[in-house]
VMD Tcl script that draws the C-alpha trace (Angstrom):
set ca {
  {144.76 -59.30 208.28}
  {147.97 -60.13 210.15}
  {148.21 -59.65 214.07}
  {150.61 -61.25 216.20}
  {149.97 -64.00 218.40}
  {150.74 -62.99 221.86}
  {150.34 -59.28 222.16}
  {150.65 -57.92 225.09}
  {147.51 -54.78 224.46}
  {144.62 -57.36 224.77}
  {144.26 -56.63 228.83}
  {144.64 -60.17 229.70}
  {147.26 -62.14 231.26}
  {147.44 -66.04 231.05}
  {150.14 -65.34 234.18}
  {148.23 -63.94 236.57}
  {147.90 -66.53 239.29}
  {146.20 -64.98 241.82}
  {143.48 -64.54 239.95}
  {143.90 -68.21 237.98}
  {143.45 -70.04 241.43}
  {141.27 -67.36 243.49}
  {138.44 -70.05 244.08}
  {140.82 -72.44 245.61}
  {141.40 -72.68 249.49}
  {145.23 -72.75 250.53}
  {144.29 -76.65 251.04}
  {142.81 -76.75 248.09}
  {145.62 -75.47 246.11}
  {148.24 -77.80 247.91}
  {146.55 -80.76 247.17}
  {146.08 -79.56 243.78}
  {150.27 -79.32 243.90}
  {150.49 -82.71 245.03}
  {148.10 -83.78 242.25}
  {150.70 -82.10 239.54}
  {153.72 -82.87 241.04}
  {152.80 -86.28 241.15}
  {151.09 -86.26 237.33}
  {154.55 -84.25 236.07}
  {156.36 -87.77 236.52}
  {155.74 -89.81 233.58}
  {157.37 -93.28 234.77}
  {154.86 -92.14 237.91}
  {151.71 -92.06 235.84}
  {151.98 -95.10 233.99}
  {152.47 -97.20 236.95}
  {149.70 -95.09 239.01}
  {146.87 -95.94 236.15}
  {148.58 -99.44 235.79}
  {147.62 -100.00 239.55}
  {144.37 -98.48 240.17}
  {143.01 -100.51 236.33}
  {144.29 -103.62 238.23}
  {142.85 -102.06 241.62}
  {139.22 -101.82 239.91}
  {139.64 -105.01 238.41}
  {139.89 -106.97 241.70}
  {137.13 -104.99 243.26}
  {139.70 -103.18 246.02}
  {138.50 -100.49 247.80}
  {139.98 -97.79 246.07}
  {136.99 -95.77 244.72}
  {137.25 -93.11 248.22}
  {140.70 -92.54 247.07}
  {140.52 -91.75 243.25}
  {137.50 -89.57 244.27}
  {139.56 -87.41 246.32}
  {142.60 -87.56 243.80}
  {142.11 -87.88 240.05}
  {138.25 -88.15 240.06}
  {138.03 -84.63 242.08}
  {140.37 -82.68 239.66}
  {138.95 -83.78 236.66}
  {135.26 -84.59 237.18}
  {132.40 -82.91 239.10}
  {130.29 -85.94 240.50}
  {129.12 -89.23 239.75}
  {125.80 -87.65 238.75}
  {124.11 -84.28 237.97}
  {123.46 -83.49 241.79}
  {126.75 -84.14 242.89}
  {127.76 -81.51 240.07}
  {126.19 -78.52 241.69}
  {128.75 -77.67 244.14}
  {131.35 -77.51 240.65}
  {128.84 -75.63 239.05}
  {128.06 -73.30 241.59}
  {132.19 -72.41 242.55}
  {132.37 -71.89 238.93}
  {129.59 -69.56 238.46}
  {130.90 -67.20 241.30}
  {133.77 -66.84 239.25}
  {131.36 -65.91 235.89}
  {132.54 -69.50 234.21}
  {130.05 -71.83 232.97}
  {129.73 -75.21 233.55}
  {128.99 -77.88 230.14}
  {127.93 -81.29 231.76}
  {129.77 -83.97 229.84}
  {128.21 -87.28 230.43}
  {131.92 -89.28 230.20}
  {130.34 -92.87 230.56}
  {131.88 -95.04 227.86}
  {129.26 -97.65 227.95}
  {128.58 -100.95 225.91}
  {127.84 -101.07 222.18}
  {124.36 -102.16 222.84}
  {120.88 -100.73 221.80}
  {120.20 -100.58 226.06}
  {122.97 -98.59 226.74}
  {122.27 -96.09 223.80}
  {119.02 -95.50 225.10}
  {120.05 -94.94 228.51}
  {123.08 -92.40 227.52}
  {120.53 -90.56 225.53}
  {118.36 -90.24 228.33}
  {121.12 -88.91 230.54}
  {121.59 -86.29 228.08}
  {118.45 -85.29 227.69}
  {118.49 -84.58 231.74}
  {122.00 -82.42 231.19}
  {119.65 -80.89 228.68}
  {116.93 -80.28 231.38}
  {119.62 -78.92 233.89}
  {121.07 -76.61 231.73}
  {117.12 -74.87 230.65}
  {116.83 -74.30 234.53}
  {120.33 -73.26 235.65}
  {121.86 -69.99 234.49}
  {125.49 -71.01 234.59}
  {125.37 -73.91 232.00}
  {125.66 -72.02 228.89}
  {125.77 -75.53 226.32}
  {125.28 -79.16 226.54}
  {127.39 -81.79 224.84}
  {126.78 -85.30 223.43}
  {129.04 -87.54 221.51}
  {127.35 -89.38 218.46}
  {129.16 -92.78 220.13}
  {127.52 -92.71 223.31}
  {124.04 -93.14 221.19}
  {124.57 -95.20 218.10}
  {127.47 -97.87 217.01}
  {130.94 -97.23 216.10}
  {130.83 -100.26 213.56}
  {127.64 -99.16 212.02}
  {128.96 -95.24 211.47}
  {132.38 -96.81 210.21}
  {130.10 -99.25 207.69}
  {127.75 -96.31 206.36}
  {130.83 -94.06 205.66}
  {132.74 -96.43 203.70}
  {129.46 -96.99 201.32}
  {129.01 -100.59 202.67}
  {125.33 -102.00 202.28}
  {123.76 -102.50 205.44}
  {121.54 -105.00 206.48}
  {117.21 -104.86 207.64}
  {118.90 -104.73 211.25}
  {121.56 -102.65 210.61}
  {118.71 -100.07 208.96}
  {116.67 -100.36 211.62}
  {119.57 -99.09 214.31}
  {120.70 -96.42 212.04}
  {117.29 -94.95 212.12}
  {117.47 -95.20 216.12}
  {120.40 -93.30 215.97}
  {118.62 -90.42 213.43}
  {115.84 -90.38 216.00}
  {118.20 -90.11 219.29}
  {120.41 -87.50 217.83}
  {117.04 -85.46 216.63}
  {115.37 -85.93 220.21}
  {118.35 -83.86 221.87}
  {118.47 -81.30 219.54}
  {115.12 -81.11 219.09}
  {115.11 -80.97 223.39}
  {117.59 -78.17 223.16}
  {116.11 -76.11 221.21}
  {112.47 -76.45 222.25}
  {114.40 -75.39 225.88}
  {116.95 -73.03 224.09}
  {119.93 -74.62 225.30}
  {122.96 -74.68 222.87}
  {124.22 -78.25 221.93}
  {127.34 -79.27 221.00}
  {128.17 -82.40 218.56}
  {131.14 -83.51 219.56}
  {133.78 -84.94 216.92}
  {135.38 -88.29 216.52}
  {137.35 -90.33 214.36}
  {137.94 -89.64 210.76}
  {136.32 -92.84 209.88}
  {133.05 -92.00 210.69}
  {133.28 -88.22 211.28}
  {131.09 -88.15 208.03}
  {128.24 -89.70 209.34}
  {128.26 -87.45 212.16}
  {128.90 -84.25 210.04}
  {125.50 -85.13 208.43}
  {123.58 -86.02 211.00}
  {124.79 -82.43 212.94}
  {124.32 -80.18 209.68}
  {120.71 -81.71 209.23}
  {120.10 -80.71 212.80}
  {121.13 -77.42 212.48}
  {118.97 -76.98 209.01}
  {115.67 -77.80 211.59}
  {116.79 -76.18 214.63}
  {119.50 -73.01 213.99}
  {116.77 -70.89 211.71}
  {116.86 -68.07 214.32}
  {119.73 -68.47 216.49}
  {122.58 -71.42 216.69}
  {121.31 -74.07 218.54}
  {123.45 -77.00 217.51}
  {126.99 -76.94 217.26}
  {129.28 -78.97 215.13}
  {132.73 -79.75 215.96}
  {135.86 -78.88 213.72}
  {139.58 -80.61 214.63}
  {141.49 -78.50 212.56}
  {144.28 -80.66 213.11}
  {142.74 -82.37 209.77}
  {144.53 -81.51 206.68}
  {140.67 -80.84 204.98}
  {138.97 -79.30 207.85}
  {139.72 -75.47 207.32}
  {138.13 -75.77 203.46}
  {135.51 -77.93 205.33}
  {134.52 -75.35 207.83}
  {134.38 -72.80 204.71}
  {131.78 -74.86 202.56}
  {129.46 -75.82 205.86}
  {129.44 -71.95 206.25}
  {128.62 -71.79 202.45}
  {125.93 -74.13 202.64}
  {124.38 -72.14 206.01}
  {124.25 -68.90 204.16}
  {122.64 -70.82 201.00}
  {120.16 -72.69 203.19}
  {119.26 -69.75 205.44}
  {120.56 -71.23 209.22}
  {122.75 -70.44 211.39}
  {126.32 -72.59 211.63}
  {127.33 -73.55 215.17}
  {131.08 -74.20 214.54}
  {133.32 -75.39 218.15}
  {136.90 -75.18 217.34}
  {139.37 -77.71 218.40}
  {142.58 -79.24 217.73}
  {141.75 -82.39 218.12}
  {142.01 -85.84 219.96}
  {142.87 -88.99 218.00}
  {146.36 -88.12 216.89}
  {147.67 -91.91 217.40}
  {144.84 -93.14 216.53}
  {144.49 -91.29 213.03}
  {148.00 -91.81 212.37}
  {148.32 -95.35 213.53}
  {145.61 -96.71 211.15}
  {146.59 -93.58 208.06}
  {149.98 -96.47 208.17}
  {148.03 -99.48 208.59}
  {145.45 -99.20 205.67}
  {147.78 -97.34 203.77}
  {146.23 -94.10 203.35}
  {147.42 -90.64 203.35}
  {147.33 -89.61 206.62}
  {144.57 -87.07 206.98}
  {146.36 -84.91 209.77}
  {149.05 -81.80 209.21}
  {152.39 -82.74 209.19}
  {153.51 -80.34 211.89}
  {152.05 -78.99 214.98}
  {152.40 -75.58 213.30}
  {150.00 -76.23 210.54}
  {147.47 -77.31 212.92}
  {148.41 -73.94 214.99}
  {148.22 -72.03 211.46}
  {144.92 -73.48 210.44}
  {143.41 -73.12 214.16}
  {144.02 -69.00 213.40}
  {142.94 -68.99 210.19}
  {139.29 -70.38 211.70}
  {138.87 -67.69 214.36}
  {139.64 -65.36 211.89}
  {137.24 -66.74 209.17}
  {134.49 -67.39 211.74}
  {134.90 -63.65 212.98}
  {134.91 -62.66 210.05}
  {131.73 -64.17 208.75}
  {129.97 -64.14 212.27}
  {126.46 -63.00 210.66}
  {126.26 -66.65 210.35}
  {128.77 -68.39 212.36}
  {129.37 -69.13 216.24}
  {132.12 -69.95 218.03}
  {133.42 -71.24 220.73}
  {136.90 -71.76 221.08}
  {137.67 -75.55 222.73}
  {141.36 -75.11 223.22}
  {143.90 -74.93 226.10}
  {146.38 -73.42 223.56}
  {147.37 -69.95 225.18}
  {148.62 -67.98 221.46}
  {145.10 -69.01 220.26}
  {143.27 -67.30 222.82}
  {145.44 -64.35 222.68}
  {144.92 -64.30 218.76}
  {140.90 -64.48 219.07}
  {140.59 -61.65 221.57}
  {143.03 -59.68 219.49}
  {140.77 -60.12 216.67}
  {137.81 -58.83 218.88}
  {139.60 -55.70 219.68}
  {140.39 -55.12 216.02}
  {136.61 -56.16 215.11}
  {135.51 -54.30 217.87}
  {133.38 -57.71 218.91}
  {132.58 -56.44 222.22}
  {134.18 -59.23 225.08}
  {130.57 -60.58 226.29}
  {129.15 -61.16 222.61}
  {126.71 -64.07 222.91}
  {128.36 -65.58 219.77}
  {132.05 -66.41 220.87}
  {132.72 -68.25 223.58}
  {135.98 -69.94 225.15}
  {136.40 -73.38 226.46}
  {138.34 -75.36 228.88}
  {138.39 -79.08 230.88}
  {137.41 -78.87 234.77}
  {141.10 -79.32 236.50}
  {142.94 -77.52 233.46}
  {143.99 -74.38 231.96}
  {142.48 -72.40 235.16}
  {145.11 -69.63 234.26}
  {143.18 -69.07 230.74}
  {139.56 -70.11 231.91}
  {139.51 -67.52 235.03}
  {141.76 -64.92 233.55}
  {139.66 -64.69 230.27}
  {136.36 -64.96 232.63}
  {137.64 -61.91 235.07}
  {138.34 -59.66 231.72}
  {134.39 -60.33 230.86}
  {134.68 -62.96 227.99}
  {132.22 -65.75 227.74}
  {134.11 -68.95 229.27}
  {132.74 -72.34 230.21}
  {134.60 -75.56 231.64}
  {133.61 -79.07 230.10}
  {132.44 -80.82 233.48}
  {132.46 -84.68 233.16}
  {130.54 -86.60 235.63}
  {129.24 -90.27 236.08}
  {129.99 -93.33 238.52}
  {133.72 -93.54 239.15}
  {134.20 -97.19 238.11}
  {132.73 -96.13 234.15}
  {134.58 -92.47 234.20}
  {138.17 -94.51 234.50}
  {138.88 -94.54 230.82}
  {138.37 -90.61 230.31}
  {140.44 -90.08 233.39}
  {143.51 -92.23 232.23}
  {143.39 -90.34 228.85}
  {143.22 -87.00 230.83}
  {146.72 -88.14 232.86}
  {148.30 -89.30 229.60}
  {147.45 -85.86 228.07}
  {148.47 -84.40 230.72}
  {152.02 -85.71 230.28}
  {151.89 -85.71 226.47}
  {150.53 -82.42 225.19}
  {153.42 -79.88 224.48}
  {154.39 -80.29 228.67}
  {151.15 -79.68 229.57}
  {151.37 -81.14 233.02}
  {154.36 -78.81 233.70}
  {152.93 -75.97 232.91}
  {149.51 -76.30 235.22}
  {152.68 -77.78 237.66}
  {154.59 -74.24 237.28}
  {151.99 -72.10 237.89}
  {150.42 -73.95 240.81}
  {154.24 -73.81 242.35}
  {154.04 -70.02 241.77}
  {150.95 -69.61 242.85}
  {151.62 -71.61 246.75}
  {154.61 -69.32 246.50}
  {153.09 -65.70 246.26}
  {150.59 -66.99 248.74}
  {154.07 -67.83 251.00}
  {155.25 -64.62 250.47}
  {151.71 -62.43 251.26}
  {151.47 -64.67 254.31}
  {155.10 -63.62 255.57}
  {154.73 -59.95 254.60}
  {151.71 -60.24 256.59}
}
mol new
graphics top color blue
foreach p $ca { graphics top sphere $p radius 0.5 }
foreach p [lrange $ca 0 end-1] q [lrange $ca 1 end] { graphics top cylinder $p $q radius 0.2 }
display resetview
């Protein structure tokens, strides 16, 4: 099936400003220029996070700040409560909210434990609340990095070593087993090549207990891997074979450097496409596989990529997937992408907004990667800039013909 990537017949348009920043005040929206202008200035943001990592460092009082800057675009609170007032402006606008727990704490049995039990509450929140539609969890947060990276690489692991593996098994089963005992969909979330193994196992066992009727748990593919198209075509093999349902979020993905630093260090092939446009290529090959074959598989679409988007609701048309069917949704950060996450939500597709919250001090490290995407990904920053500028102007201009 070949449709083109940005056809104008879908009903939708990623330009639409007025209705891409409707929930923002005039205030609102200027600060939000500030924030952009500021963020479109590379030289800018490296010195910004240099000063405000040295800020936190010496204890200076500049927690009241980053709240009403960085912390406020990007995150809804420090904690659940403080989250309702994002949740709720997003719900008027038909967008769900996924709480994303964005602590990166230590690599210690304690903290474990007491990320898991934070989920578990995002878990809660979302059974009671109609407008969070998933929750998320990353396998990190609740088990070691060196342990994963040992047990994927086949190395023997110690009585202790055993022992927290198990811990892990048991935390990851608790939350799905939470999530679907209060039928709330959950997603894995992926990581590293290294140890995205371990985590593909412990997610497809998961889904063998808990996606019998209905997806519960969610896996996530980066189809910026070279493997992870074939991969997302056996795990939907193995679902039909084993009688559940797969739970498949598509993504891009988010360790480019990473994955191609160490692919040079260790000598490896490097496990990621060559090009941008094989990731693009393999991106809209999933949607149309997982359309295709959705008698077994759901969606959701974790991209800020605007052809992608266009491409899946194409597909729906062509499918005739009606735009509101439970099993494909679309997904964007809290701060980003508003012109796809309320354009798509106004047209009556299913569209939620990753919502990370914790203290300020611990949410630092996501934020800094959030500027430095910002400035890195394909000009992202000056796109959200653009749009913002046209939006404050067409509000100008309605203000003068006024």
């Amino acid at each position: 099936m070949s449709i083109s990537v940005a056809s104008p017949q879908v009903g939708v348009s990623f330009d639409d400003t007025s209705v891409a920043f409707s929930s923002k005040s005039n205030f609102q929206l200027k600060k939000t220029y500030w924030l952009f202008a500021l963020m479109n200035q590379p030289w800018l943001v490296k010195l910004g996070t240099f000063f405000i990592k040295l800020a936190l460092l010496l204890r200076l009082p500049v927690k009241n700040l980053i709240k009403a800057t960085l912390f406020g675009q990007f995150c809804g609170g420090e904690d659940i409560k403080e989250c309702n007032k994002t949740i709720n402006n997003l719900a008027k606008s038909k967008i769900g909210t996924i709480l994303d727990y964005s602590v990166e704490g230590e690599d210690n049995e304690q903290s474990f434990d007491k990320t898991a039990s934070e989920i578990l509450l995002t878990i809660e929140k979302a059974s009671q609340t109609e407008g969070i539609p998933f929750s998320v969890f990353k396998v990190t947060g609740i088990g070691s990095t060196p342990l994963m990276e040992k047990i994927q690489a086949g190395e023997p692991l110690t009585s202790n070593e055993q022992a927290a593996f198990e811990r892990l098994k048991v935390r990851v089963d608790q939350l799905c087993q939470k999530a679907h005992d209060l039928d709330v969909k959950i997603f894995v979330d992926a990581e590293e090549s290294w140890i995205q193994d371990v985590i593909d196992q412990l997610a497809y066992k998961a889904m063998q207990k808990y996606n019998t009727k209905k997806p519960i748990v969610y896996n996530t593919f980066q189809m910026y891997r070279r493997d992870m198209l074939e991969n997302l075509k056996k795990a939907t093999h193995e679902a039909k074979v084993d009688g559940y349902f797969l739970g498949a979020k598509l993504v891009r993905g988010a360790y480019f450097e990473k994955e191609r630093q160490r692919a040079y260090e260790s000598e490896y092939q490097d496990p990621i496409h060559a090009t941008k446009e094989d990731t693009d290529s393999d991106y809209n090959k999933s949607i149309l596989f997982a359309l295709e074959n959705r008698d077994v598989i759901s969606i959701c679409l974790g991209t800020h990529n605007e052809s992608s988007c266009f491409y899946c609701i194409e597909l729906m048309q062509k499918l005739n997937i009606p735009h509101n069917d439970p099993h494909v949704w679309f997904a964007q950060l809290l701060g980003m992408s508003d012109n796809i996450s309320y354009n798509l939500a106004n047209a009556g597709y299913n569209v939620a907004k990753y919502v990370p919250y914790g203290p300020v001090e611990t949410v630092m490290p996501y934020l800094f990667r959030r500027a430095e995407e910002n400035k890195s990904i394909a000009g992202q920053s000056s796109r959200e800039f653009l749009l913002i500028k046209r939006e404050v102007g067409r509000r100008h201009t309605m203000k003068v013909i006024h």
